[in-house]
N, CA, C and O of each residue as an XYZ file, in Angstrom:
528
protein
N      52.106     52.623    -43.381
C      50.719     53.066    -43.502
C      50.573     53.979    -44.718
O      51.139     55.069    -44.644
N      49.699     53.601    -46.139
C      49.325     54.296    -46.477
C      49.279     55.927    -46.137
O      49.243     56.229    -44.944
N      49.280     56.881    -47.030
C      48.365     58.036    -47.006
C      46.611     58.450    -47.389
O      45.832     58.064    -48.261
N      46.516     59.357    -46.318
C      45.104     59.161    -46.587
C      45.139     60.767    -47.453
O      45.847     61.774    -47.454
N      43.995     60.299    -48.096
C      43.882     61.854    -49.460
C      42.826     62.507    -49.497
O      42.021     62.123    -50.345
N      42.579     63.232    -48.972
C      41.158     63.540    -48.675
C      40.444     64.598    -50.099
O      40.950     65.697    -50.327
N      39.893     64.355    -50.490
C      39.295     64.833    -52.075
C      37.684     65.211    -51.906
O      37.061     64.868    -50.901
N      37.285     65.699    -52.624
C      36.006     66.186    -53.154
C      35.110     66.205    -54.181
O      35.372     67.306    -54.667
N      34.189     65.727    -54.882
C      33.803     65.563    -55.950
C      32.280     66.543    -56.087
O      31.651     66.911    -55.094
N      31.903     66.832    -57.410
C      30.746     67.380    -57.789
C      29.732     66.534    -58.173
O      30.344     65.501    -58.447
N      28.676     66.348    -58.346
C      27.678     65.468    -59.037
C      26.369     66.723    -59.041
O      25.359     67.039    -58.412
N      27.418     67.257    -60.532
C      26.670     68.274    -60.902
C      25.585     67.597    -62.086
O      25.799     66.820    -63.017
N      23.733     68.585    -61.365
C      22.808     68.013    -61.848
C      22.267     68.937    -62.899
O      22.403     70.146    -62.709
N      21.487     68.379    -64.318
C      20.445     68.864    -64.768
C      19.893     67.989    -65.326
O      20.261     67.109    -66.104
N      18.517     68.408    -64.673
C      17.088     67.774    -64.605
C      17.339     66.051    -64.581
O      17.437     65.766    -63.387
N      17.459     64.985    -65.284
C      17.595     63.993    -65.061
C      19.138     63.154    -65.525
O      19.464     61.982    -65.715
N      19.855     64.552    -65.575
C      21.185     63.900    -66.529
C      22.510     64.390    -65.304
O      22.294     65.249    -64.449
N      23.434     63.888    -65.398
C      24.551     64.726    -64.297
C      25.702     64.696    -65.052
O      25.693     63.873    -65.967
N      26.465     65.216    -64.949
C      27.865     65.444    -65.121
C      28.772     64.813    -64.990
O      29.348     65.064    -63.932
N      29.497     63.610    -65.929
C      30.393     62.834    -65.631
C      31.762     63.627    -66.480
O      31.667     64.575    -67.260
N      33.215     62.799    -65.987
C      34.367     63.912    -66.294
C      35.220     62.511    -66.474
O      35.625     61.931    -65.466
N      35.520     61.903    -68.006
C      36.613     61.113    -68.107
C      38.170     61.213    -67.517
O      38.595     62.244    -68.038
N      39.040     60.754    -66.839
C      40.196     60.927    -66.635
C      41.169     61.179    -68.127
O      40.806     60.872    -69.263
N      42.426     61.794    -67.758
C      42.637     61.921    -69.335
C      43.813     60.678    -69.288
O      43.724     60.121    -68.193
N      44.520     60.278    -69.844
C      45.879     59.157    -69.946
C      46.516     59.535    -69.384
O      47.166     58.621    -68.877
N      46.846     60.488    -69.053
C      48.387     61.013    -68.103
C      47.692     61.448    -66.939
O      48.329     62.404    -66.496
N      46.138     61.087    -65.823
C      45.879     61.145    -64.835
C      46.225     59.881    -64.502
O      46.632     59.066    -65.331
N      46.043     59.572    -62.909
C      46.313     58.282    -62.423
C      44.772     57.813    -62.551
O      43.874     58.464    -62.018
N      44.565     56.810    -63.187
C      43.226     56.028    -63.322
C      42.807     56.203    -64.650
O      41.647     56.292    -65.053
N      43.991     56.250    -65.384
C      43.595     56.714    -66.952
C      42.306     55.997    -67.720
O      42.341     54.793    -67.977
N      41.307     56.723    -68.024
C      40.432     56.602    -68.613
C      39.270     56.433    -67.996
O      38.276     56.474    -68.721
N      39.059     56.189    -66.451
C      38.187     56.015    -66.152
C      37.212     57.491    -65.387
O      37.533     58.642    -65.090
N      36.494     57.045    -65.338
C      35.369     58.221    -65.040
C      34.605     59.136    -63.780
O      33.424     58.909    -63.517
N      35.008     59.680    -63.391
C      34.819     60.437    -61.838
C      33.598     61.530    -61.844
O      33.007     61.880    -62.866
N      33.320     62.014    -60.503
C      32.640     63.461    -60.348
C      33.644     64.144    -59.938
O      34.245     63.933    -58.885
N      33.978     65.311    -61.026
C      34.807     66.608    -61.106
C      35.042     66.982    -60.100
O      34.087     66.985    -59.323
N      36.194     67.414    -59.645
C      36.453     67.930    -58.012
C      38.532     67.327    -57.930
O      39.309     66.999    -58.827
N      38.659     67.418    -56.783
C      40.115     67.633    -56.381
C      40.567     67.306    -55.137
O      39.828     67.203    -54.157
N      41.232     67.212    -55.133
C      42.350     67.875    -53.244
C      41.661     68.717    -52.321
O      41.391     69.888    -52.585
N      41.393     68.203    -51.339
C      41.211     69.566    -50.005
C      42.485     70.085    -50.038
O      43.360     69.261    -50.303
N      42.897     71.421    -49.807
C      44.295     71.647    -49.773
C      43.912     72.147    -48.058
O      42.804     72.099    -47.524
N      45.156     72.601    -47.478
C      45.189     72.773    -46.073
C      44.090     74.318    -45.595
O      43.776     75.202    -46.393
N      43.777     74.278    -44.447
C      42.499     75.604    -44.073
C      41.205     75.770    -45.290
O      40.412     76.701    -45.428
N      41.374     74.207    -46.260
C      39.785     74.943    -46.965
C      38.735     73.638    -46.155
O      39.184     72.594    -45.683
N      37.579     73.966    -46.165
C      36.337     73.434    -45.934
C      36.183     72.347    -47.254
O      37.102     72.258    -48.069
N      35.216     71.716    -47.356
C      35.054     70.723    -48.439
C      34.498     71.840    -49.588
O      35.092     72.179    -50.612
N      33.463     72.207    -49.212
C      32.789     73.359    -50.102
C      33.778     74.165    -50.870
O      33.656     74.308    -52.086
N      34.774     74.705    -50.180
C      35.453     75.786    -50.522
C      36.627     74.648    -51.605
O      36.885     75.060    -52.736
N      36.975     73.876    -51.339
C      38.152     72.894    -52.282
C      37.044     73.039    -53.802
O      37.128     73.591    -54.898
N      35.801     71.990    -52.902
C      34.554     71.755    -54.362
C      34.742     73.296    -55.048
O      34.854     73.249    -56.273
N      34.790     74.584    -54.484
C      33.810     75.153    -55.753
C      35.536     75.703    -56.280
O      35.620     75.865    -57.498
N      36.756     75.965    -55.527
C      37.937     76.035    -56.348
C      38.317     74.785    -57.423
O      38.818     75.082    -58.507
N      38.024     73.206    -57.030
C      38.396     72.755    -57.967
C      37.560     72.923    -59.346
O      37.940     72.852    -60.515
N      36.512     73.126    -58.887
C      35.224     73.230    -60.517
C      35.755     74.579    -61.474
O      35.789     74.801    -62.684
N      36.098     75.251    -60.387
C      37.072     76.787    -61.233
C      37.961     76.513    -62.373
O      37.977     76.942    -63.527
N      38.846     75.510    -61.596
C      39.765     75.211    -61.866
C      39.568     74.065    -62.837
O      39.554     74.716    -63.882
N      39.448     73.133    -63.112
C      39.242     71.914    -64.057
C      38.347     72.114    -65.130
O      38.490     71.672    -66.270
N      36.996     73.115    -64.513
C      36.092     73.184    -65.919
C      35.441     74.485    -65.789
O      34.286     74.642    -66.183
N      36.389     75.797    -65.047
C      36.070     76.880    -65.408
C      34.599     77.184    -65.476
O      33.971     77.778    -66.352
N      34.258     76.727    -64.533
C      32.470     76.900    -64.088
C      32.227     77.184    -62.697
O      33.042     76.653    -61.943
N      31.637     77.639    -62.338
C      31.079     77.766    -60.764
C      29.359     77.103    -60.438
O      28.497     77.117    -61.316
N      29.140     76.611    -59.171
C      28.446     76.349    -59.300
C      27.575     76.074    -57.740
O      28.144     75.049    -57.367
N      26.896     76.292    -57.022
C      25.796     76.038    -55.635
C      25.929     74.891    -55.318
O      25.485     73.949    -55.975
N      26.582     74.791    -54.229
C      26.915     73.434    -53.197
C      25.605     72.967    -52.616
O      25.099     73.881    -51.966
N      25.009     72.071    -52.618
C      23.568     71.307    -52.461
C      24.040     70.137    -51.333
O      25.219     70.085    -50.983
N      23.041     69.212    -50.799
C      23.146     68.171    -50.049
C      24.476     67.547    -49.860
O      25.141     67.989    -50.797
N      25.000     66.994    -49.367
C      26.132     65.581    -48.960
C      25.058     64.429    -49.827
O      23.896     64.054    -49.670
N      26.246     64.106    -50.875
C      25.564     62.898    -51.582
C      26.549     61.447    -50.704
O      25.853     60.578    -50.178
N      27.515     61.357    -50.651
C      28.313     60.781    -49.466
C      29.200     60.707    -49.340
O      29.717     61.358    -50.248
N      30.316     60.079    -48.424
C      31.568     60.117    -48.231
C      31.772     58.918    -48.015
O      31.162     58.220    -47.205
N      33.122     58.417    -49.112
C      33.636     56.868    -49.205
C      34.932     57.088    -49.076
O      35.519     58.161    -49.217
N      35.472     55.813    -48.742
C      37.235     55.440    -48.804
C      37.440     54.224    -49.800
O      36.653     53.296    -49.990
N      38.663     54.434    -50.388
C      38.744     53.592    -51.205
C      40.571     53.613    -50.920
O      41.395     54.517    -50.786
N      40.622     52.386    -50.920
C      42.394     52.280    -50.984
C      43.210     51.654    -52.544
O      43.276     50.477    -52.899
N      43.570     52.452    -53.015
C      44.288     52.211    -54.074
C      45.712     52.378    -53.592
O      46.120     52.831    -52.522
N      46.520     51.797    -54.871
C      47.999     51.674    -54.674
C      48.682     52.556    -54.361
O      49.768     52.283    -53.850
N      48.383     53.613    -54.508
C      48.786     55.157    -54.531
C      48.685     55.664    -52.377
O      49.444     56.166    -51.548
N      47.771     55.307    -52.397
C      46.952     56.096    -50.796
C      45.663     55.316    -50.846
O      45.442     54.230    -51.382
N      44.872     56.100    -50.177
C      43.558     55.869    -49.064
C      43.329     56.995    -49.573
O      44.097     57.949    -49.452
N      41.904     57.030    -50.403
C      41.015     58.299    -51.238
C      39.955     58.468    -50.547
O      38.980     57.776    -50.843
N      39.864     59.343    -49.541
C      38.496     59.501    -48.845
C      37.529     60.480    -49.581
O      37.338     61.440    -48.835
N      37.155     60.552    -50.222
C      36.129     60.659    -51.074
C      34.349     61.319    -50.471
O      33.636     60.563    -49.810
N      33.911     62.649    -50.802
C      33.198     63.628    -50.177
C      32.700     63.943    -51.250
O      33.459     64.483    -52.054
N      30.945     63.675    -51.740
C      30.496     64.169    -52.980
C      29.349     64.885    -52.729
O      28.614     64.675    -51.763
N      29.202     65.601    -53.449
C      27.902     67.099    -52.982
C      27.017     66.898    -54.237
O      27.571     66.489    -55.258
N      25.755     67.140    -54.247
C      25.319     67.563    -54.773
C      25.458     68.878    -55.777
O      26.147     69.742    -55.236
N      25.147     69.129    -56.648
C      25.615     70.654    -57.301
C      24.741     71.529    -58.272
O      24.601     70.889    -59.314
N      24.237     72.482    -58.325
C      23.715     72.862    -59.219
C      24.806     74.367    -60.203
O      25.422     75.314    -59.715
N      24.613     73.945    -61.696
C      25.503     75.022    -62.254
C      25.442     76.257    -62.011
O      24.239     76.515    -62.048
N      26.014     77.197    -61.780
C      25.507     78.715    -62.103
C      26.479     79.286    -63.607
O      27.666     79.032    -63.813
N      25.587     80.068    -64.468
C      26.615     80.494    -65.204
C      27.461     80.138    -66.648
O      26.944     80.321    -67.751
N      28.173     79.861    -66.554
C      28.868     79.137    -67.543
C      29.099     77.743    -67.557
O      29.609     77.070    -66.661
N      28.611     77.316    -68.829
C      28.959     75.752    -69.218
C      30.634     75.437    -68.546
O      31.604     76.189    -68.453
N      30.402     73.694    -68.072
C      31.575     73.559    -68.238
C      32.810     73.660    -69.303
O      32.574     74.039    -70.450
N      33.772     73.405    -69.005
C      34.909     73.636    -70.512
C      36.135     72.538    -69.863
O      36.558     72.432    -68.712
N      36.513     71.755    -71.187
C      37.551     70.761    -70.949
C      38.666     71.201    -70.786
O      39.270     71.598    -71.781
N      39.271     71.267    -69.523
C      40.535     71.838    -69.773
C      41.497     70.596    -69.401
O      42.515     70.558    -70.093
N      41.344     69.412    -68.286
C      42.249     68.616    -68.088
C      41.807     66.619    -67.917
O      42.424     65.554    -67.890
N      40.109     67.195    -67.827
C      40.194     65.664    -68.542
C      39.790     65.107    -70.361
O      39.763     65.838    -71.352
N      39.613     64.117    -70.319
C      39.787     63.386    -71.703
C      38.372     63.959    -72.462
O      38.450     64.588    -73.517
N      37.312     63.723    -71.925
C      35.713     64.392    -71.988
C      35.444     64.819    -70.682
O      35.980     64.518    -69.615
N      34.115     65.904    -71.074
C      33.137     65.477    -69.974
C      31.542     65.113    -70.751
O      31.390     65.202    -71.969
N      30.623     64.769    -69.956
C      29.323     64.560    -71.082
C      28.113     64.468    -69.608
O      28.268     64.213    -68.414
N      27.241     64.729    -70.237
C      25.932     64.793    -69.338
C      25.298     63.643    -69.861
O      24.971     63.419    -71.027
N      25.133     62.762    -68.592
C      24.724     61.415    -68.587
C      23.457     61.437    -67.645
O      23.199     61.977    -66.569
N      22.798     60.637    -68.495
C      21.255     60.536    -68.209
C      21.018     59.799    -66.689
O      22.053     59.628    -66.045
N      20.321     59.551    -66.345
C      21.037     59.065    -64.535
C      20.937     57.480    -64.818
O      21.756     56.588    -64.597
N      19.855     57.448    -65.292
C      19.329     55.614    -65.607
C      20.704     54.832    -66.244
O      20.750     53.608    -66.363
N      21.691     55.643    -66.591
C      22.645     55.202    -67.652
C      24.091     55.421    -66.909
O      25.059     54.934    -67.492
N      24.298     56.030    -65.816
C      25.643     56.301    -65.187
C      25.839     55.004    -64.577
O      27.004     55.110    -64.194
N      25.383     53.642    -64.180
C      26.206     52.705    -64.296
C      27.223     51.708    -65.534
O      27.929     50.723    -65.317
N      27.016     52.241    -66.488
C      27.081     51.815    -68.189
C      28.693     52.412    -68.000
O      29.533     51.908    -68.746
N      29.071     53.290    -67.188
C      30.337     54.136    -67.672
C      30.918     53.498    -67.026
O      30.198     52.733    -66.384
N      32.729     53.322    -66.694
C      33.802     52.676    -66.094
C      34.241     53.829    -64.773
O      35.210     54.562    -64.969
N      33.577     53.912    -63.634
C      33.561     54.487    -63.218
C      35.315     54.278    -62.101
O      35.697     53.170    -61.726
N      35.943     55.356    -61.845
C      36.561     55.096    -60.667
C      36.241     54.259    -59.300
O      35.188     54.494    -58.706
N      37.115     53.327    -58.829
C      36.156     52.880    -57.534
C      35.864     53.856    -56.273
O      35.352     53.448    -55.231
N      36.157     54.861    -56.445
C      36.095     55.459    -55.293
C      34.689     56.299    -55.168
O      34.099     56.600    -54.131
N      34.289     56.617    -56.653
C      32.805     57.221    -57.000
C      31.756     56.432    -56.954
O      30.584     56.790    -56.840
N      32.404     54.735    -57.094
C      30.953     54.008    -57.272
C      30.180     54.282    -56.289
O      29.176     54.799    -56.781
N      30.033     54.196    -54.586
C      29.000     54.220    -53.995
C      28.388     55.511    -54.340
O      27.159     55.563    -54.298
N      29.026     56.522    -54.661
C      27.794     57.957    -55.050
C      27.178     57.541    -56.253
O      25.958     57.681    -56.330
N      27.807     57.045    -57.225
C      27.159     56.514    -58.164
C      25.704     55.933    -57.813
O      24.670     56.522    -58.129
N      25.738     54.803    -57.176
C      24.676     53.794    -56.613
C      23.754     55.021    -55.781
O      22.692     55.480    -56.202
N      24.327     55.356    -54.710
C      23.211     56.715    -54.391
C      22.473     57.518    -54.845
O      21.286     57.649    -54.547
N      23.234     58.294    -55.800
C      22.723     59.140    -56.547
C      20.980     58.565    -57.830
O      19.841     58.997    -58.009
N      21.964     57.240    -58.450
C      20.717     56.093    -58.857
C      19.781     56.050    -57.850
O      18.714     56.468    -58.299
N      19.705     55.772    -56.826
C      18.873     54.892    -55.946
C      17.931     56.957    -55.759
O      16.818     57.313    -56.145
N      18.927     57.700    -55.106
C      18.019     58.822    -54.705
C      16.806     59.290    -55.858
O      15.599     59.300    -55.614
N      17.486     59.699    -57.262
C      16.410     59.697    -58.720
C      15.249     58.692    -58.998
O      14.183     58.908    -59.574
N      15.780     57.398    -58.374
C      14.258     56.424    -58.384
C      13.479     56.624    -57.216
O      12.666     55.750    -56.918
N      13.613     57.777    -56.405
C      12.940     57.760    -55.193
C      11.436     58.707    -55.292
O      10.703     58.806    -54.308
C-alpha cells in the first residue's frame, strides 16, 4: 500500500490574478506548477502547516480564507491528499527561495500553465468560483 501524504496548498488571491509557484528541477514534478504550501507535519492543523509552509518557501504570511478543496492524487511516489485554502497576503511580497518562479496569473489564464495533477481540480474550482 502506497503512502498517503497529506499536504496543503495556498491559492493566494489578488483581485483577479492568484499566485502560481513553478517546481524547481531538483523538486519531484520538476517544472510543473502548484499552489505554494507543504507537508502537514505531526500535531499541526491544516491552517497552521499552510501559514508555516508560506513562511517558509516564500517568506510571506498571509489570512487563511474558505476551503477551496481537497483532492487525492496517486503518483509513483505515494497518495497526495491535497487541502487548498483560499488566501489573502498580509505584508510582505512573496520571495523565491525554493521554487524555479513564482508569478501572478490572471485567473482566465491558470489553465494555460502545466499544472501538477494533484492541483488541477482547485484549479477548475477556483476558475469556475471567479466566473460565478
Amino acid at each position: 500500500m502506497k503512502k498517503r501524504i497529506n499536504v496543503v496548498g495556498a491559492v493566494l488571491t489578488r483581485g483577479q490574478t492568484i499566485l502560481a509557484a513553478r517546481r524547481s528541477s531538483k523538486m519531484s514534478l520538476p517544472d510543473m506548477w502548484e499552489f505554494p504550501g507543504g507537508k502537514i507535519e505531526a500535531n499541526e492543523t491544516p491552517e497552521q502547516a499552510l501559514l508555516r509552509e508560506l513562511d517558509e518557501e516564500l517568506l510571506c504570511s498571509a489570512e487563511i480564507g474558505a476551503l477551496v478543496e481537497t483532492t487525492e492524487h496517486e503518483y509513483d511516489f505515494g497518495i497526495v491528499v491535497l487541502t487548498t485554502y483560499y488566501c489573502s497576503l498580509i505584508g510582505e511580497e512573496p520571495r523565491l527561495t525554493e521554487h524555479s518562479e513564482i508569478r501572478w496569473v490572471k485567473v482566465a489564464e491558470l489553465d494555460q500553465l502545466d499544472w501538477a495533477p494533484a492541483d488541477i481540480p482547485a484549479v477548475v474550482r477556483v476558475m469556475k468560483d471567479f466566473r460565478e
